[in-house]
C-alpha positions as CSV (number, residue, x, y, z in Angstrom):
1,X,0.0,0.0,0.0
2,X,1.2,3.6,-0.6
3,X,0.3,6.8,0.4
4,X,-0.9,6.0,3.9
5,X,1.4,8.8,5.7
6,X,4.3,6.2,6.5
7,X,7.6,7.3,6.4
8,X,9.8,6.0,4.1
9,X,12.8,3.6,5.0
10,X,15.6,2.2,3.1
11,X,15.0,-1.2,2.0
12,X,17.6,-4.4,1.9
13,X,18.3,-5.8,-1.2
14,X,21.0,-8.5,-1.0
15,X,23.8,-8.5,-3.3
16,X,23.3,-12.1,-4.5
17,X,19.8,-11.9,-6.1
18,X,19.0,-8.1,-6.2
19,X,15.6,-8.9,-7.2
20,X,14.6,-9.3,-3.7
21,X,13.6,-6.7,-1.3
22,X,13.4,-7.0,2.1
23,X,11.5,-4.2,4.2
24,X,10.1,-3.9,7.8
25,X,6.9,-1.6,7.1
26,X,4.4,-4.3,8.3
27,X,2.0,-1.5,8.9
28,X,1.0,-1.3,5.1
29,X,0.1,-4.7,4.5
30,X,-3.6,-5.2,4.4
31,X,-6.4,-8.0,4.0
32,X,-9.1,-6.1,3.5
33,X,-8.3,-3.7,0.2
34,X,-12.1,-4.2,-0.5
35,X,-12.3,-0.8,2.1
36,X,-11.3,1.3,-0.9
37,X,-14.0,0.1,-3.1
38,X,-16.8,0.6,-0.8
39,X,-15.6,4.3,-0.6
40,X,-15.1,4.4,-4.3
41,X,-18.9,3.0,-4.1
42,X,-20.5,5.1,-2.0
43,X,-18.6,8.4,-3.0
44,X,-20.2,7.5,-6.4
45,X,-23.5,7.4,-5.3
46,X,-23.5,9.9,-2.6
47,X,-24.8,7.1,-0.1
48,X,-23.2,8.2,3.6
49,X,-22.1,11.9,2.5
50,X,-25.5,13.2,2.6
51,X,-25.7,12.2,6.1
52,X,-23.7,15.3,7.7
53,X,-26.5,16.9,7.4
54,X,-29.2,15.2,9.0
55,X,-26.9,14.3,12.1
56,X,-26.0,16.7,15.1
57,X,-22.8,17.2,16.2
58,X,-22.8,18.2,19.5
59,X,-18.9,17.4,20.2
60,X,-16.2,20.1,20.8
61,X,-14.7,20.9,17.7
62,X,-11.5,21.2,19.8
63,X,-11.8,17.6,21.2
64,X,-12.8,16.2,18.1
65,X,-10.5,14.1,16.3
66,X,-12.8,11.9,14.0
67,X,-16.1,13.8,11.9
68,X,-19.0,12.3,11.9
69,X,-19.6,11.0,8.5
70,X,-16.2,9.3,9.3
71,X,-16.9,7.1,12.3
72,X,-20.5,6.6,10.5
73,X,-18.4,5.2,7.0
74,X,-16.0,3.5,9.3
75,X,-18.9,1.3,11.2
76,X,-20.5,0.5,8.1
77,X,-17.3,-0.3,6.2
78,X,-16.5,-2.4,8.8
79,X,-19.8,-4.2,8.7
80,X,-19.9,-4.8,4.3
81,X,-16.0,-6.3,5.4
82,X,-17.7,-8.7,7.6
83,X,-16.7,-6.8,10.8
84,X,-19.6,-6.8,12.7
85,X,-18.3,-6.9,16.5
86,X,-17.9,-3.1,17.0
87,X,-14.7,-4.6,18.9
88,X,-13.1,-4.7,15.8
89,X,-12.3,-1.3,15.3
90,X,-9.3,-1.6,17.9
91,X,-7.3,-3.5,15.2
92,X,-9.3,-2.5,12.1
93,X,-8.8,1.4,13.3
94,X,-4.9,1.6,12.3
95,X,-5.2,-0.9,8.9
96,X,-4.2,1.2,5.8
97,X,-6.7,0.4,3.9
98,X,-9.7,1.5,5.7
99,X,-7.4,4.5,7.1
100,X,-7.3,5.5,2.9
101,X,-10.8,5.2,2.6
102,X,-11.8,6.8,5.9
103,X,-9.7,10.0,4.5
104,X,-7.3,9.8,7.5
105,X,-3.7,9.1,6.2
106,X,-1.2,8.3,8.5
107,X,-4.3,8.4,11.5
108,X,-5.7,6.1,12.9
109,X,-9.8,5.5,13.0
110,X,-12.2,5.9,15.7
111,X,-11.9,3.2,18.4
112,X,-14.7,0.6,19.5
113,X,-15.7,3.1,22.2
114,X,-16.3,6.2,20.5
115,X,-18.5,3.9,17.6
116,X,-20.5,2.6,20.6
117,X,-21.2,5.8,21.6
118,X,-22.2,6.8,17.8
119,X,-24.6,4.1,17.3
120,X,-25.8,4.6,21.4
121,X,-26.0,8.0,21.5
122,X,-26.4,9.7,17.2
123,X,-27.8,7.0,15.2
124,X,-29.8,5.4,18.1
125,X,-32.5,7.4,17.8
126,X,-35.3,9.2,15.4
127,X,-32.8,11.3,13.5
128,X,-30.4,9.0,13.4
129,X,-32.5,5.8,12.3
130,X,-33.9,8.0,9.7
131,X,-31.0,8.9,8.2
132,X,-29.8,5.7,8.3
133,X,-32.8,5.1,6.3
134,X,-32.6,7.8,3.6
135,X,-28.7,6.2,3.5
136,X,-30.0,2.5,2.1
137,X,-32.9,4.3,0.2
138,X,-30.3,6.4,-1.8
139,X,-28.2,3.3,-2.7
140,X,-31.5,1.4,-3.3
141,X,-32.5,4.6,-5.7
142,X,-29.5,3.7,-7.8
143,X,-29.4,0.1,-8.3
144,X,-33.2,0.2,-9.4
145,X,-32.8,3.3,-11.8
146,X,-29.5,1.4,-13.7
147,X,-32.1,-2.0,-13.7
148,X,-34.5,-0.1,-15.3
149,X,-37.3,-2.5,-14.8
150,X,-41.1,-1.9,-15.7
151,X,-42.2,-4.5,-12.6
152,X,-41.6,-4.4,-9.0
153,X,-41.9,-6.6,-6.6
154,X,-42.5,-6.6,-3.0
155,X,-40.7,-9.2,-0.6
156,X,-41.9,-8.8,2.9
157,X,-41.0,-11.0,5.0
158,X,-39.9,-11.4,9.3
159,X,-36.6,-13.1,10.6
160,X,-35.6,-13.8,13.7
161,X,-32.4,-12.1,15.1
162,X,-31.1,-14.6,17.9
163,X,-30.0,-12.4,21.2
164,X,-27.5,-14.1,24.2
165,X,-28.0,-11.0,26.2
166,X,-30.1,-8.2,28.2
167,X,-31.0,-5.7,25.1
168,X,-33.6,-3.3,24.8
169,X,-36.3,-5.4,22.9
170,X,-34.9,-8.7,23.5
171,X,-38.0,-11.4,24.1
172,X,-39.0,-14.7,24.2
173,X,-40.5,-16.2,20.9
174,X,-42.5,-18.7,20.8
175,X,-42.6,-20.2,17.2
176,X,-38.6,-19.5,17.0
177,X,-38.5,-21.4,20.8
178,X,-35.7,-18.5,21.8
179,X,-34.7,-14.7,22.9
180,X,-34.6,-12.6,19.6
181,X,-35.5,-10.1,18.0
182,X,-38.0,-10.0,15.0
183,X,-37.1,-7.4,12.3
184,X,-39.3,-6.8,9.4
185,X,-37.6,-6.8,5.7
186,X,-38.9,-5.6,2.6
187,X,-36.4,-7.0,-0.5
188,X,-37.0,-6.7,-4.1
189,X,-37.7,-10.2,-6.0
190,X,-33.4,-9.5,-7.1
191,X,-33.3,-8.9,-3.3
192,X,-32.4,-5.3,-3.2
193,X,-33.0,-4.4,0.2
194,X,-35.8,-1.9,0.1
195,X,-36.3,-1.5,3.8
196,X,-35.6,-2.6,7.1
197,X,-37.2,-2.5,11.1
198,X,-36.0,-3.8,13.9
199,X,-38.9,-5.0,16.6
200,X,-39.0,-6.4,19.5
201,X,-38.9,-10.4,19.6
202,X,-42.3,-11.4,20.9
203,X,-44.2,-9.0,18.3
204,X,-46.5,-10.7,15.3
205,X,-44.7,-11.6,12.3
206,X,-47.1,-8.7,10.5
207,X,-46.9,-6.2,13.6
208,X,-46.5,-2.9,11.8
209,X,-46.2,-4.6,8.5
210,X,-48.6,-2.0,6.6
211,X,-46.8,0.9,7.7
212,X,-43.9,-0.2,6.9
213,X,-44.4,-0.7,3.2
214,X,-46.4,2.7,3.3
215,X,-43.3,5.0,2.4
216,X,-41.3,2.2,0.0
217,X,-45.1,1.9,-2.2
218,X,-45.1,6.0,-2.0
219,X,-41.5,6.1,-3.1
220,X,-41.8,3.7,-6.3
221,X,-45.2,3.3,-7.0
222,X,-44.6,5.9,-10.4
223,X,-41.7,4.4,-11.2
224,X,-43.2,1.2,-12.3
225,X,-45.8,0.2,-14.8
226,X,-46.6,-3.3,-12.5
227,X,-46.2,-3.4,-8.9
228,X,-46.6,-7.1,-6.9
229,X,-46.5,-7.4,-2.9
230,X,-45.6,-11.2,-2.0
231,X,-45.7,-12.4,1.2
232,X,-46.4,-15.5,3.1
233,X,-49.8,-15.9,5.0
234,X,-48.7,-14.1,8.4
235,X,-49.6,-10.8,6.0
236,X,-53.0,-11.5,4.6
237,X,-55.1,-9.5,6.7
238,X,-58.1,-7.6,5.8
239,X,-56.2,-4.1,6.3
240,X,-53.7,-5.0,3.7
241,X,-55.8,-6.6,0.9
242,X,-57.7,-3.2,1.1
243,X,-54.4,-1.2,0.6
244,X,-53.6,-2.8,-2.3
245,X,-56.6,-2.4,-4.1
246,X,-56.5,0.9,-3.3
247,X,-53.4,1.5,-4.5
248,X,-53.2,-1.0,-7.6
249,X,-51.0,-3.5,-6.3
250,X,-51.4,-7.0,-7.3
């Protein structure tokens, strides 16, 4: 890797073969290089950037080392890479890779700490769910837009999230016999991720189902000449049927 703010050192090359070269900068060997092409990603599409304006900063500027569409690419980076212990950021924080893409050079990234306290104290509530929200709807925008399909189709569908702790919403269920949560998803039929909601574990598979599929139907429904919900019977309930005959939805 270059350009990650190392200083340069002289390297060995021994006198019998001068082909090889023997240096001592572990620090810019990485694993992970796929970093740099989730930034290259979502600079394209303007996915995370937006998001500096929807979150509040209330941090010292004089005390602040990290911004906060940095820590926010840095936990999601981390998660695409298949980090998704927040504990990872102690080692992940100084590999070059991820420093390149975080835009912080020869710096290191935010510890596991101050992301906890990002996703505890910013993106843990209203504002910061919703922009989180508008974040996968932007990259969701694009991918259908390039498709350029004339049929959309709904996947809903619940999951259960399997919890070995005390967590807000943690519960018993019944039909998955243990503590979880029960998130809703809505994918497209190429499963593009259209929405997400956590719930708590012990809810109905179609608890809030309706309004969730409210804003995505309000979103695309010009966009496509045919538009099919499919889910499995947990959904078909009179309230639903209803909606989509209002709206035209087969």
């Amino acid at each position: 890797m270059l350009g990650c703010g190392e200083s340069q050192k002289e390297v060995i090359r021994p006198d019998f073969n001068r082909a090889i070269r023997i240096d001592f900068q572990g620090a810019k060997i990485t694993s992970d290089v796929g970093f740099l092409l989730v930034r290259e990603i979502d600079d394209r599409f303007r996915i995370i950037d937006p998001m500096k304006d929807c979150l509040e900063d209330l941090r010292s500027p004089t005390h602040t080392r990290h911004s906060m569409v940095q820590m926010v690419r840095q936990r999601v980076y981390q998660i695409a890479a298949g980090y998704e212990d927040c504990n990872d950021a102690d080692y992940l924080r100084i590999d070059p890779a991820l420093r390149l893409a975080l835009g912080k050079d020869h710096q290191a990234g935010a510890s596991q700490s101050m992301l906890s306290r990002l996703e505890n104290d910013v993106l843990g509530n209203a504002v910061g769910l919703e922009a989180l929200d508008a974040a996968l709807t932007r990259s969701t925008d694009t991918l259908l837009k390039r498709k350029n399909k004339k049929r959309l189709i709904i996947d809903l569908d619940s999951t259960e999230d399997p919890a070995h702790g005390k967590q807000e919403g943690v519960a018993y269920n019944g039909h998955f016999a243990k503590n979880c949560f029960h998130p809703l998803f809505a994918f497209t039929s190429d499963g593009d991720c259209l929405g997400a909601k956590l719930r708590p574990g012990n809810v109905h598979s179609a608890d809030g189902a309706l309004e969730f599929i409210k804003p995505i139907v309000e979103r695309y429904r010009g966009w496509f000449k045919l538009f099919w919900f499919r889910g499995d019977a947990a959904f078909a309930n009179p309230e639903t049927y209803e909606y989509c005959e209002e709206h035209r939805i087969t």
